[in-house]
C-alpha positions in Angstrom: 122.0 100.1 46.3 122.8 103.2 45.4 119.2 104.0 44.0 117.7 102.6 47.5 120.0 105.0 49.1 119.0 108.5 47.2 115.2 107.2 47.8 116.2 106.9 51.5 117.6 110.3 51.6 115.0 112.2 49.8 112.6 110.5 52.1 114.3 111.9 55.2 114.5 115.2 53.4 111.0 115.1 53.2 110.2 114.4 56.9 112.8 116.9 57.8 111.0 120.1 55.6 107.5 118.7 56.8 108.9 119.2 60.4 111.1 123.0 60.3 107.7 123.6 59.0 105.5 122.0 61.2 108.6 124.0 63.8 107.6 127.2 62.7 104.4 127.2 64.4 105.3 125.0 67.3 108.8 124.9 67.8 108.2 123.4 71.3 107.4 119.7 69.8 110.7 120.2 66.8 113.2 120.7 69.9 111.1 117.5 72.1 111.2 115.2 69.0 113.9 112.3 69.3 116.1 112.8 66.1 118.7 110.4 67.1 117.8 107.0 65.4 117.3 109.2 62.0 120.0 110.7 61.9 122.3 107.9 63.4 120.9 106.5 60.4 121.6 108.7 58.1 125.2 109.0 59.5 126.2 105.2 59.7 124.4 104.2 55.9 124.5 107.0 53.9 127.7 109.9 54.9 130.4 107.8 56.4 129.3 104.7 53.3 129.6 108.0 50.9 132.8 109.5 51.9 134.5 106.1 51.8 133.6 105.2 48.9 134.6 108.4 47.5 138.1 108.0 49.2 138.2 104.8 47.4 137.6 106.8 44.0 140.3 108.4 44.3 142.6 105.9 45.5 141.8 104.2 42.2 142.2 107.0 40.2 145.7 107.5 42.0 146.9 104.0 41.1 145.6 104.6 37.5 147.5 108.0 37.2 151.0 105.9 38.8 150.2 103.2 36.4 149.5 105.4 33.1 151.0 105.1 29.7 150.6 108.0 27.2 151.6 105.6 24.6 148.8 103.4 24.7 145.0 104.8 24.4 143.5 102.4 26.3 145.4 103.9 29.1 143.8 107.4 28.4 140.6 105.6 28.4 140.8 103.7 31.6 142.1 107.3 32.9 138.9 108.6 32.0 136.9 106.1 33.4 138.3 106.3 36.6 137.7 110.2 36.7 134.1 109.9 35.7 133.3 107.2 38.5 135.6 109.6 40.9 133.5 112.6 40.2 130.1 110.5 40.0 131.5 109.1 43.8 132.1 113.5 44.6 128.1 114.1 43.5 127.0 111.8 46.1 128.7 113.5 49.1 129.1 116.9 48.0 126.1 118.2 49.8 127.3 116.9 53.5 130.0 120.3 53.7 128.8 120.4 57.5 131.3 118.1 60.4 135.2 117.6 59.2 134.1 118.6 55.3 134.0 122.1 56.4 136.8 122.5 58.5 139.8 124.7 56.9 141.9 121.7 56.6 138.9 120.0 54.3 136.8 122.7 52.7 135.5 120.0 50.2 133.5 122.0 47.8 136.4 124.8 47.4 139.6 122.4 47.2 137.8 119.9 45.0 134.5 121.5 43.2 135.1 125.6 42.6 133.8 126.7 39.3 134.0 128.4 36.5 137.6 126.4 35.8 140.6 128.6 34.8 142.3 127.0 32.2 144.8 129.8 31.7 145.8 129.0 35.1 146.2 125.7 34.9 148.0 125.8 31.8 150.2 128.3 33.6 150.7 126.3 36.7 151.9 123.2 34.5 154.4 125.7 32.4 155.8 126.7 35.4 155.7 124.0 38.0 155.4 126.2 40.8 152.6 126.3 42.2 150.4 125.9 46.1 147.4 123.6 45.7 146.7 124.8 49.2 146.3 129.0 48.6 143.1 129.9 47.5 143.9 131.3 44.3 144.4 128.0 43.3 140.4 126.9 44.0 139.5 127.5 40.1 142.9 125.6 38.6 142.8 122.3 40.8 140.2 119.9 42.0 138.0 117.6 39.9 137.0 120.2 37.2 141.2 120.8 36.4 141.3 116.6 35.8 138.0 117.1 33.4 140.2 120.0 31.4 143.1 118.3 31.5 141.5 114.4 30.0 138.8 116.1 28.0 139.4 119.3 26.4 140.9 118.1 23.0 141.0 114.6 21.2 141.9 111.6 22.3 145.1 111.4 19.8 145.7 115.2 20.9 145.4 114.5 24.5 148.1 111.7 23.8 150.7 113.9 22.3 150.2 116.0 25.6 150.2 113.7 28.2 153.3 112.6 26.7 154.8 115.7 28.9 155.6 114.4 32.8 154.3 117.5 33.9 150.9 117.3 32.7 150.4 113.5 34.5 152.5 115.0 37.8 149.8 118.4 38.1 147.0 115.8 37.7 148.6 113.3 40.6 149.3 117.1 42.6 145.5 117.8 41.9 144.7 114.1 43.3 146.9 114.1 46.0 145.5 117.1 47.6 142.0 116.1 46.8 142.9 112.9 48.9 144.5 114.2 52.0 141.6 116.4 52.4 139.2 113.8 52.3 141.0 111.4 54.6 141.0 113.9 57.1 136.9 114.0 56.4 136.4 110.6 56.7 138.6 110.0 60.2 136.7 113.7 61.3 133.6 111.9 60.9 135.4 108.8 63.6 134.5 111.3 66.1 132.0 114.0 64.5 129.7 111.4 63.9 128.4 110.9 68.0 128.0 114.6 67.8 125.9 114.5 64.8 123.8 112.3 66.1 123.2 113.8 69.2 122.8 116.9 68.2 119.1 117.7 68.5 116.7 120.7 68.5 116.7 123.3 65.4 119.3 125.6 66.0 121.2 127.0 63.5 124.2 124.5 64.4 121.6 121.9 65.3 122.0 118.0 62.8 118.7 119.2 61.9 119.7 122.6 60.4 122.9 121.6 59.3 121.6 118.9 57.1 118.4 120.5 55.6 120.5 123.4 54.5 123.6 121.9 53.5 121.4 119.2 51.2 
């Protein structure tokens, strides 16, 4: 499904590049042509589907972190698993920071993506325990690339002996539960946003059109 699904959106990528260019000599026909059964399309069965599922992730990844047991490695393990399908669920939405997603309160990519990690940081934050998820400076020490430092950067019998300390498992359910409020707030935007996605025509810069060629 989800195979039939990046086929479906490269396709509309496709038709959407064949018509900015076919705009830039005619831009006359781009505004006239009816983009609303597209892009309802692409709103009700690929973004809203994408950002669900994504929520869901991280629900799961939640009740994994509430239900983990540094004593046992196939707790570690099921940990990691849960990441990984988390941040494979992130990869399918990440290029849909248009709507809700880039709204202050949401900022996906920034609250949940920013690179290179700072793992001084994030050592420091969890040393310290004080710390705002929500100021910028925290971009690089938080999100999905702090989880990947924090379950992956040592052994798995090393990672045991540290997640043995509640404040390693605590920054990671932080990290989660900030990474979750922001996409709840996505996923209701999207209640509304959606109609005006949909509706939006022409090739303006805030046009559906623009927005979703150049975000993708």
């Amino acid at each position: 499904m989800a195979f039939l699904d990046m086929k479906r959106l490269i396709s509309y990528t496709i038709i959407l590049l064949a018509i900015i260019s076919f705009g830039s000599c005619s831009p006359d026909s781009v505004e006239e042509t009816e983009f609303s059964g597209m892009f309802q399309n692409v709103a009700d069965n690929i973004i809203v589907p994408r950002y669900s599922n994504f929520d869901n992730a991280l629900s799961d990844l939640s009740t994994e972190l509430n239900n983990f047991d540094p004593a046992e490695l196939s707790s570690l393990e099921a940990l990691q698993q849960k990441f990984i399908a988390a941040y494979l669920s992130w990869q399918t939405v990440s290029a849909f920071e248009f709507g809700p997603a880039g709204e202050t309160s949401a900022l996906l990519s920034s609250n949940i993506n920013t690179f290179p990690t700072n793992y001084s940081k994030i050592e420091s934050n969890i040393q310290s325990n004080d710390y705002n998820l929500d100021a910028a400076s925290n971009y690089s020490a938080k999100g999905l690339p702090a989880l990947d430092y924090i379950l992956f950067h040592a052994s798995q019998d090393e990672l045991i002996i540290e997640l043995a300390d509640d404040s390693r498992v605590n920054y990671m359910k932080d990290c989660v539960s900030d990474m979750k409020s922001r996409v709840d707030y996505v996923v209701d935007g999207w209640d509304t946003y959606r109609n005006t996605f949909v509706e939006s025509e022409g090739n303006d810069q805030n046009s559906s059109l623009s927005l979703f060629f150049n975000y993708f």
